[in-house]
C-alpha positions as CSV (number, residue, x, y, z in Angstrom):
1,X,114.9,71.1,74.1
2,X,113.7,70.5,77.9
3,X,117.0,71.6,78.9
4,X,116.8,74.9,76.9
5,X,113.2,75.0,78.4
6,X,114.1,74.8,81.9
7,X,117.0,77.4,81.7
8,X,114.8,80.1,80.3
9,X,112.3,79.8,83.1
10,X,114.9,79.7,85.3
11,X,116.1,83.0,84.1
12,X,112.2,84.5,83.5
13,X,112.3,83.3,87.6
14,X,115.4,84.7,88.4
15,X,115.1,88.3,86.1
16,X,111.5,88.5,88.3
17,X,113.4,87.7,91.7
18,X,115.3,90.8,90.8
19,X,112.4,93.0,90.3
20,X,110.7,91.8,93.4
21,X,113.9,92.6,95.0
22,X,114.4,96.5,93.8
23,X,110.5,97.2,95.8
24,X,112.3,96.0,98.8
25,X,109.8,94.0,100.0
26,X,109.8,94.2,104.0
27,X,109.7,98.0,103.1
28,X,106.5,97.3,101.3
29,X,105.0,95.4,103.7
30,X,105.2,97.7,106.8
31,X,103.7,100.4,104.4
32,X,100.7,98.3,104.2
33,X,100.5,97.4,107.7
34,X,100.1,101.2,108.7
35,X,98.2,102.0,105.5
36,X,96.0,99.4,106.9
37,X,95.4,100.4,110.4
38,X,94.6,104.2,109.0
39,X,91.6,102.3,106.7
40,X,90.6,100.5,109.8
41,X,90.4,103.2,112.2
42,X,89.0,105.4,109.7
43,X,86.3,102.8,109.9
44,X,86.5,101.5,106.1
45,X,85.3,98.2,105.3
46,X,87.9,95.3,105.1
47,X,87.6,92.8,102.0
48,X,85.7,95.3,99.9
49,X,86.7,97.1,96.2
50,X,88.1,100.2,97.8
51,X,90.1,98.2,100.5
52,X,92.2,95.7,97.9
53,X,92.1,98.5,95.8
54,X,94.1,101.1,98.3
55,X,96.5,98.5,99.1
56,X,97.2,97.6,95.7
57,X,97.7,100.9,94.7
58,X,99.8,101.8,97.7
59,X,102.4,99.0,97.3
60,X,102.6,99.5,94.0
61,X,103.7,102.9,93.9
62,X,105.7,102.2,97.1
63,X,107.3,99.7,95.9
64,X,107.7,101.6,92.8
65,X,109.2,104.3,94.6
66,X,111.8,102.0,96.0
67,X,113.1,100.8,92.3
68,X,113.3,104.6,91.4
69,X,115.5,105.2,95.1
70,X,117.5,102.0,94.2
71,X,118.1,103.6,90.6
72,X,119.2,107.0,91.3
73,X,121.7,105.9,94.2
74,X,123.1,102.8,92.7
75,X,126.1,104.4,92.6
76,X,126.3,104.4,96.7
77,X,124.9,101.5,96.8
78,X,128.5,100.0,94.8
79,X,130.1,101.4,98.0
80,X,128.8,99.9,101.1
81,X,128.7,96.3,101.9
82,X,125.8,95.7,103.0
83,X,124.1,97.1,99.5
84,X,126.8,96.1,97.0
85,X,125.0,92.6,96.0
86,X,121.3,94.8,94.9
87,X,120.9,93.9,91.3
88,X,122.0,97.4,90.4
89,X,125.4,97.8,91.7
90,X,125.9,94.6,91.3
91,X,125.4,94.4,87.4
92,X,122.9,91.8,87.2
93,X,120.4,94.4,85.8
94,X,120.6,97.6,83.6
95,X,119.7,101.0,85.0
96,X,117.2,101.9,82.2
97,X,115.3,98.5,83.2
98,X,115.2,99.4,87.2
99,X,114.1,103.0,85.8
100,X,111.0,101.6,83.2
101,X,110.3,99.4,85.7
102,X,110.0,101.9,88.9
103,X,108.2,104.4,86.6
104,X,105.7,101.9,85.4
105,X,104.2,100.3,88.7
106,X,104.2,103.8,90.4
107,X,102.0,105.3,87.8
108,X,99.9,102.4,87.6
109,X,99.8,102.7,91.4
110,X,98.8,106.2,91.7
111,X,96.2,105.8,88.9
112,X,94.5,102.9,90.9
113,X,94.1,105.4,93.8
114,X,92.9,107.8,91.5
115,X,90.2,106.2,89.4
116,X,89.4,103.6,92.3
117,X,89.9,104.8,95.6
118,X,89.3,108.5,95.6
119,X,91.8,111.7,94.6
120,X,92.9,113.1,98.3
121,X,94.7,109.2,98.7
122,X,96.0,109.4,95.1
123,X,97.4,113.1,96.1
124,X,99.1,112.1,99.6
125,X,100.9,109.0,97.8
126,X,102.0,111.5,95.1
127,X,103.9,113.7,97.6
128,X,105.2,110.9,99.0
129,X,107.2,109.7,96.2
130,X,108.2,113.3,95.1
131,X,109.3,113.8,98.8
132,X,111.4,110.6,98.8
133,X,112.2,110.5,95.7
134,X,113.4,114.4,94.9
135,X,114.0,116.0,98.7
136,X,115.1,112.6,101.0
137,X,117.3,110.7,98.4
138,X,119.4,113.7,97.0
139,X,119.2,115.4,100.7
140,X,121.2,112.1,102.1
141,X,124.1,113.2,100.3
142,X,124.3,117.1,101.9
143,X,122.6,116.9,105.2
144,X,122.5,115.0,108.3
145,X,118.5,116.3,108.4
146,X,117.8,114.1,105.7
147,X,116.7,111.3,108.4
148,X,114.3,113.9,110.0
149,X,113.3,114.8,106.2
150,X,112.8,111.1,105.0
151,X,110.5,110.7,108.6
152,X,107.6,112.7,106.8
153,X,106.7,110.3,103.7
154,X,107.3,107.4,106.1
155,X,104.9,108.8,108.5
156,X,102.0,109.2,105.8
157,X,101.0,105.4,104.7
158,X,98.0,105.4,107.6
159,X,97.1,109.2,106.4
160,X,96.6,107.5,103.1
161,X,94.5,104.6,104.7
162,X,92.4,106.9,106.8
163,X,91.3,109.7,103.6
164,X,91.0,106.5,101.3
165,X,87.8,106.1,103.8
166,X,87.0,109.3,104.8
167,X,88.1,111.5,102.0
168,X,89.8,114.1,104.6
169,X,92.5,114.5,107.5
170,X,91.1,114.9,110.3
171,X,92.7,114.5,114.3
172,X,93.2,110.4,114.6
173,X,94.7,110.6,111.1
174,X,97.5,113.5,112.4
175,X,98.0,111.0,115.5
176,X,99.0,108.2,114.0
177,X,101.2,110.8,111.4
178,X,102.8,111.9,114.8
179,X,103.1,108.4,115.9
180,X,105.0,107.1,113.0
181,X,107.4,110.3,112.3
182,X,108.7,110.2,116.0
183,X,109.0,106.7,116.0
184,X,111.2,106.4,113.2
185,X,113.9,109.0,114.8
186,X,115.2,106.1,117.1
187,X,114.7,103.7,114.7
188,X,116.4,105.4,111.2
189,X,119.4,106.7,113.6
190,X,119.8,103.2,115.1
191,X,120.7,101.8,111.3
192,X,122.3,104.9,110.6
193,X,124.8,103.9,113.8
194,X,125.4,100.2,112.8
195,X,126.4,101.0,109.5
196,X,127.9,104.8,110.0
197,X,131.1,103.4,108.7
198,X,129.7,102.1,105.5
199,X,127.6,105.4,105.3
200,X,131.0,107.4,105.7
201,X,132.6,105.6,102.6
202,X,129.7,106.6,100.4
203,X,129.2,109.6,101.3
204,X,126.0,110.1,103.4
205,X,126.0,112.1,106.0
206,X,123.6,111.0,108.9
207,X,124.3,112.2,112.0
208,X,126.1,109.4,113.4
209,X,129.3,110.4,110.3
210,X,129.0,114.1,110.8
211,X,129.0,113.5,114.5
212,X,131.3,110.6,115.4
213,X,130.5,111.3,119.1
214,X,127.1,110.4,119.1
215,X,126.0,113.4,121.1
216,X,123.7,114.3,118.0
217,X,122.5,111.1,117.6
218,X,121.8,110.1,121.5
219,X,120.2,113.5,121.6
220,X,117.2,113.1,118.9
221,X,116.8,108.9,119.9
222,X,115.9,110.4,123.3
223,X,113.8,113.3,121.7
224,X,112.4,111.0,119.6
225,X,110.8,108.6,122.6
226,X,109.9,111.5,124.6
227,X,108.0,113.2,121.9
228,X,106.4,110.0,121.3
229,X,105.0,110.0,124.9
230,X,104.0,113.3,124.4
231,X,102.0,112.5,121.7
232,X,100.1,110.2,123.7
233,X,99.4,112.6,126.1
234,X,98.3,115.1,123.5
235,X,95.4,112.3,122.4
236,X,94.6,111.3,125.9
237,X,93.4,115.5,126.1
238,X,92.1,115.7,122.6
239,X,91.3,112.6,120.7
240,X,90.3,110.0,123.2
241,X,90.5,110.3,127.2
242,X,90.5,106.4,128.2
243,X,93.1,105.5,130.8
244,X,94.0,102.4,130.0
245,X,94.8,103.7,126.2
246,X,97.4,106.2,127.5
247,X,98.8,103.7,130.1
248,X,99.6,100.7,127.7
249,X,101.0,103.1,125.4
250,X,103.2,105.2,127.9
251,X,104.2,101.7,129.2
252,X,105.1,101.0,125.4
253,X,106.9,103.8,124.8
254,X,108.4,103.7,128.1
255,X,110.3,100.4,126.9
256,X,111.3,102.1,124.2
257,X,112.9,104.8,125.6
258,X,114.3,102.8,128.0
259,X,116.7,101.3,125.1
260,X,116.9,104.5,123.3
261,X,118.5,105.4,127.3
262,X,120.8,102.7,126.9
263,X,121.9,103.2,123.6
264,X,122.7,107.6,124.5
265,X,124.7,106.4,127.1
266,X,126.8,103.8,126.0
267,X,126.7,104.5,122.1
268,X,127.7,101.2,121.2
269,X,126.9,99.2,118.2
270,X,125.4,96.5,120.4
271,X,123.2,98.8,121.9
272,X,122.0,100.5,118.7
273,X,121.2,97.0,117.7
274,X,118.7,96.0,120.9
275,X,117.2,99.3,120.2
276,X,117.0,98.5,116.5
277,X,114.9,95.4,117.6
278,X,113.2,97.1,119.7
279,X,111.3,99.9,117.5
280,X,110.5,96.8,115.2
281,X,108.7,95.1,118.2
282,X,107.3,98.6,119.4
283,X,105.4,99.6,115.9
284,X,103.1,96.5,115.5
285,X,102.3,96.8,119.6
286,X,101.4,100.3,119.7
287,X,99.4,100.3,116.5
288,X,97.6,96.8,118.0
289,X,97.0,99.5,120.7
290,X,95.8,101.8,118.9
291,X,93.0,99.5,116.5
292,X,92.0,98.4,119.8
293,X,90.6,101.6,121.8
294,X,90.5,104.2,119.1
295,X,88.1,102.2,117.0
């Protein structure tokens, strides 16, 4: 009877595992991260109701949005390596399950923001899993310009942080928007590089498939970084004029680029990878910088 005991909470532990797995966790986590700093400059409150309650309701639909993603492409997911062990292409777990499941917590997500948070947060989070969901995903499959596309819901999370307090978008809210769309071009494209072959076989077609060269891809890393710097200069004019904001941020972004520069010109997989690393170092610095002189 123990026995029996012990391998039906090892599979209640195990079928859970797999559910914790199809929200992609790391995914989740940097959502919450830039959902947080939009609450935080947007001068909300940290520890009360409406701040556990907008991240709860944000991961939940994120990470119900990333069950739904993992449902409706399970099928390319059985074709590259680096996805084929998921629980869905895998076999360890039916569709419809992944599908109840990814329904459930994003409604139950979007209804926290809703009734406790306010409507305008509830509203942004909804066009961020229909944009994923029905644009981004299905787009992967017909157009390089899905990456560009699926840089607009990621952008969002600290526009949902920043109207969860304030109840509108307003200038430091479009910043850190611009901020986190043309950050992502470097970064997306750099994936999209170290795994273009496994891409190719499933048919996705990012730039680096469509374009084997890598002209396309060199040419929006570096647009990408620039733009970012460009941004900077934009709230240095508009938004906040202190010095030594613009300067630790240009210096930021000036590493940045300076990898993105490496990687256009040799277009190597080792490159793509520093440059990889390097937009995963430059998100949490830049938005450190931004908590600190924008508050």
């Amino acid at each position: 009877m123990k026995n029996a005991n012990r391998i039906h909470s090892d599979e209640i532990v195990m079928f859970m595992s797999e559910l914790l797995s199809l929200t992609k966790p790391r995914v989740v986590l940097m959502v919450l991260i830039t959902t947080f700093g939009g609450y935080y400059l947007a001068g909300g409150e940290i520890g009360e109701l409406r701040f556990w309650l907008t991240l709860a309701g944000v991961a939940l639909s994120a990470g119900g949005t990333m069950a739904l993603n993992q449902f409706m492409e399970s099928d390319i997911d059985r074709q590259m390596k680096r996805t084929m062990h998921r629980p869905l292409p895998s076999g360890r777990m039916h569709p419809m399950t992944a599908l109840v499941f990814g329904c459930v917590i994003t409604i139950v997500g979007l209804l926290i923001l809703w009734r406790g948070v306010n409507y305008q947060s509830m509203i942004i989070t909804t066009l961020i899993v229909i944009g994923y969901l029905l644009v981004y995903t299905p787009l992967k499959r017909k157009s390089p310009y899905s990456s560009i596309w699926g840089s607009i819901p990621g952008a969002l999370p600290p526009v949902i942080g920043w109207v969860a307090v304030r109840g509108e978008i307003q200038a430091v809210a479009i910043l850190l928007f611009a901020i986190l769309f043309f950050w992502q071009l470097p970064h997306l494209l750099a994936i999209s590089w170290i795994y273009r072959r496994d891409y190719s076989r499933a048919g996705i077609k990012v730039f680096p498939v469509v374009d084997p060269s890598g002209h396309s891809t060199a040419k929006i890393v570096i647009a990408g970084c620039l733009l970012l710097a460009l941004t900077f200069c934009f709230s240095y004019r508009i938004i906040h004029p202190n010095h030594w904001h613009l300067l630790i941020a240009l210096l930021l972004t000036g590493v940045y680029f300076t990898y993105g520069w490496q990687f256009a010109r040799q277009k190597t997989n080792k490159s793509a990878r520093r440059l990889l690393l390097t937009s995963y170092l430059y998100l949490p610095a830049i938005l450190l910088t931004e908590l600190l002189f924008l508050v």
